[in-house]
Residue, then its C-alpha position, 0 to 999 in steps of 0.5 A: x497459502x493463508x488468506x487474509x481475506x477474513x478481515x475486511x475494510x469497509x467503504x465509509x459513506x459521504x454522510x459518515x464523511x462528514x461525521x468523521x472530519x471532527x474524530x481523530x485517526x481518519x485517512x483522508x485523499x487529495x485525488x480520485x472522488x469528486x470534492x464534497x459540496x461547500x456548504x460541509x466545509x471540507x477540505x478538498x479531502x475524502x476518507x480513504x478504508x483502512x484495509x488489514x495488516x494481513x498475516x504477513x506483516x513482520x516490523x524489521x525496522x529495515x530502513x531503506x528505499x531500495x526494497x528489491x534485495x536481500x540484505x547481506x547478500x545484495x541479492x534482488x529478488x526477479x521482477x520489473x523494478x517498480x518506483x512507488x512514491x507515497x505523498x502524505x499529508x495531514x489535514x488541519x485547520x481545514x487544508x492539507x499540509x505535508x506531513x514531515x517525518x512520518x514512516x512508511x512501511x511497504x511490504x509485498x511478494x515477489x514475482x512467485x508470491x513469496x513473501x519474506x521472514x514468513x512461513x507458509x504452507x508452500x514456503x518459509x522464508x523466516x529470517x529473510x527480508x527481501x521486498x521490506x522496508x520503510x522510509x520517513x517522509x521528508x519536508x514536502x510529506x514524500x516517501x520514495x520506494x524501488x521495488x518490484x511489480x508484485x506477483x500473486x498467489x492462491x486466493x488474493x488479488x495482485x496488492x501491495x501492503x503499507x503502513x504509516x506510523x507518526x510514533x513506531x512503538x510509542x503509546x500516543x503514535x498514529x497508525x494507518x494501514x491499508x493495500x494497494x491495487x493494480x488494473x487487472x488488464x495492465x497485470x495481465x500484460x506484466x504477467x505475460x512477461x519473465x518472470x511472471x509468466x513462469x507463475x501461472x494459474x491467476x484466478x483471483x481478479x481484482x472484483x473477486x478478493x474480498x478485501x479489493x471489494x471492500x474500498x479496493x476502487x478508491x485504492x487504485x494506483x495509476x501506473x506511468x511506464x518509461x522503458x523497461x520499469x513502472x512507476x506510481x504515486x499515491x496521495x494520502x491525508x490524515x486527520x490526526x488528532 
């Protein structure tokens, strides 16, 4: 399967931090490092790595927040359904504000490390949609998605891809894209349950891909259980010039 551990993000120093709080197009997180001293008059932000796209990104414009199915079928890929919530926000003037009308794309693999409208050495599931799409945030910066706990495959770490856009496809748009990682101790206990189980032979831990080392602590999610489903959200700023 192809590895996309060639491209890498990289981890920004405080003093980069600080550099950066002035120069458009950084991430910023509200949660997860300790606030920077007072006297950097910062906001109670911290930049979080960008990280790559990957080879299996596909723009299906597919807007939906139920990610799980195929379209035209209806049919939902196996997996414990997971609710990931994205809370966006937009530095400025030194505070964080929701950011309105921003879209999310997420994309990811199933239970077997499928991933749709892609063609691999193991698969090809060109035309296919299954565990795509994307919403806008809404008033309060929010962008809810029901999807699956993700599987794994050959030389990555267990990860979810997402990508947010103030303008898809216009010349003056903002782009950010980066992964999503999960404890290696709470995937061994979803893994130990159908279907996972029946995709067994993970070797590539979370200290072990490339990409996690690069920025991957800062990009954990926390994962709630209720029941017989997951759940996580993630908070996001960005400093858009």
């Amino acid at each position: 399967m192809t590895n996309d551990n060639e491209t890498l993000g990289r981890v920004l120093t405080r003093r980069e931090v600080i550099a950066l709080m002035g120069v458009s197009g950084a991430a910023l997180f509200a949660r997860g490092i300790p606030r920077l001293h007072a006297h950097a008059a910062l906001p109670a932000c911290v930049v979080r790595p960008q990280q790559t796209e990957g080879p299996y990104f596909s723009d299906v414009m597919l807007h939906r927040s139920d990610i799980r199915a195929e379209p035209g079928t209806g049919v939902a890929r196996a997996g414990t359904p997971f609710d990931l919530t994205f809370n966006v926000s937009r530095v400025d003037d030194g505070e964080c504000r929701p950011l309105a009308g921003a879209q999310v794309d997420v994309w990811q693999c199933d239970a077997n490390g499928v991933y749709s409208d892609a063609r691999d050495r193991s698969f090809n599931t060109i035309g296919q949609k299954f565990l795509r799409g994307y919403q806008r945030t809404d008033t309060q910066g929010r962008a809810r998605f029901t999807t699956i706990y993700p599987g794994w495959y050959q030389g990555r770490t267990v990860h979810v891809h997402f990508k947010i856009r103030t303008e898809p496809g216009g010349a003056r748009g903002y782009e950010f894209t980066s992964q999503l990682y999960f404890d290696d101790a709470f995937t061994d206990r979803v893994y130990a349950k159908a279907p996972y189980a029946g995709h067994a032979g993970r070797r590539t831990r979370n200290e072990a891909d490339g990409i996690f080392r690069n920025g991957g602590r800062q990009l954990l999610l926390d994962i709630a259980e209720s029941g017989d489903r997951y759940s996580a959200v993630f908070d996001v700023g960005l400093q858009i010039g």
